[in-house]
Each structure stands twice: as structure tokens, then as C-alpha cells.
N, C-alpha and C positions, 0 to 999 in steps of 0.2 A: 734791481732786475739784473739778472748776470745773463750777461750773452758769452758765447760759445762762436769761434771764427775756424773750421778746418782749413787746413791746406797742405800739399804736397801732392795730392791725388794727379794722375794722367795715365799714359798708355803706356806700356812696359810688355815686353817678352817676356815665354815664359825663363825660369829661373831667374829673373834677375830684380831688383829690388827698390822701394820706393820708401820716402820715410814722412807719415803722416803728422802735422804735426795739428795741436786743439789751440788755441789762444784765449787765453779767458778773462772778463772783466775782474776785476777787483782780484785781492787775494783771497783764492776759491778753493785754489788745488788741494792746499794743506787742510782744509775743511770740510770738503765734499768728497763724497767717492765720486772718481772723476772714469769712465770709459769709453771702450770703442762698440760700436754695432754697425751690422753692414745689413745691407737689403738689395734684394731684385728685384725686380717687375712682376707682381703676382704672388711675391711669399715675403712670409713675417719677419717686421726685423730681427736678426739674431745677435746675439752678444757674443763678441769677439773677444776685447778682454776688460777689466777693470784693475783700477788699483786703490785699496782704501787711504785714507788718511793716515792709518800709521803705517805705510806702504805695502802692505799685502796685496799680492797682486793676483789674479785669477784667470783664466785662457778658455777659450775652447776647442775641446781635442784636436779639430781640425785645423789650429794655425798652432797648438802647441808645438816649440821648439822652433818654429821658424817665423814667429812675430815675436816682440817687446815691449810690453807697456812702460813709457817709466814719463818722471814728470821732473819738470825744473822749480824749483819753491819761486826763486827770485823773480823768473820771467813771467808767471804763472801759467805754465804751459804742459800739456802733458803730447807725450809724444808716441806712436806707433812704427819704430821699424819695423819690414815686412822682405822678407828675406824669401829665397825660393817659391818664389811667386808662382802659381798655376792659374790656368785658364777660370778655373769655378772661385778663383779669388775675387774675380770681376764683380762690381755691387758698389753702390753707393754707400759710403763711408760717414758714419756720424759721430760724435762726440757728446759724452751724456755727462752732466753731472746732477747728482743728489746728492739728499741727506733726508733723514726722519725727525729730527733732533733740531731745533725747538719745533719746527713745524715741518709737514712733509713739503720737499719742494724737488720740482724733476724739467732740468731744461735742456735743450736739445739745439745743435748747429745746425748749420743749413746742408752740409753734408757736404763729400767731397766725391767726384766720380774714380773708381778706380778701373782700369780696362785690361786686363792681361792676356794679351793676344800676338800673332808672330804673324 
């Protein structure tokens, strides 16, 4: 069973920056596509970014250039800086890892609250 632990999440002004990090049981990172999704009260989670196993990494338009996926192999951790923060950033924060290969398998953190407000 691989559990998923976020943290970094809190309350921040706009512009300025928070760095999320995923915690993951076993060595997962290098094996699963490991990402971030964020959600509001009322609407579907959306994907923020991912990054596969041979480190490709993918965004969406709305935090490209101003978030970073990237992962640590040794700690097994994948981490989100989140740079020029705005207000519609706010949304709870999850961590996802999959894979299809041998079997389909899709687990999920408990999430982290993000607030960006002044």
C-alpha cells in the first residue's frame, strides 16, 4: 500500500511563495508517475503538474513558469515550488501517484491547504 503525506501548504501573500513537498512510502518516485492536483469547493480536481519516471515533466498553462515539479530519488519525495503566487492559486493541494504497468494502481494524499490572500 503506498501512502502519500503533503506538506508545506499555509497562508501566503500575493506574490510571494511556498514550497510543497509529497512524502512517499517505499521507493515509489522513480516507479510511478508521481503529481500535483489542486481543488476548490464546488469544482473538479485539476492537474497541476506531473513528472514521469524518466523525468518528464508536464504543467498546466495556468502555473506554467511559475511552479516546479521535481523529485528527490533518495528521500523519495517529490516536491512543488510555487513561485508568484495569486489569489485563484488558493485550493487544496494533493499528491498523486500512478502507474498502469503491471496493474493499474492510483493513490492519493490527504492534501494540503494552500491560501493566498493579503
Amino acid at each position: 500500500q503506498v501512502q502519500l503525506v503533503e506538506s508545506g501548504g499555509g497562508l501566503v501573500q500575493p506574490g510571494g511563495s511556498l514550497r510543497l513537498s509529497c512524502a512517499a512510502s517505499g521507493d515509489i518516485v522513480t516507479i510511478y508517475n508521481m503529481g500535483w492536483y489542486r481543488q476548490v469547493p464546488g469544482k473538479q480536481r485539476e492537474l497541476v503538474a506531473t513528472i514521469t519516471p524518466g523525468g518528464s515533466t508536464n504543467y498546466a498553462d495556468f502555473v506554467r513558469g511559475r511552479f516546479t515539479i521535481s523529485r528527490d530519488n533518495a528521500a523519495n519525495t517529490v516536491y512543488l515550488p510555487m513561485d508568484s503566487l495569486k489569489p485563484e492559486d488558493t485550493a487544496v493541494y494533493y499528491c498523486n501517484a500512478n502507474r498502469r504497468v503491471p496493474i493499474l494502481q492510483n493513490y492519493w494524499g490527504q492534501g494540503t491547504q494552500v491560501t493566498v490572500s493579503s
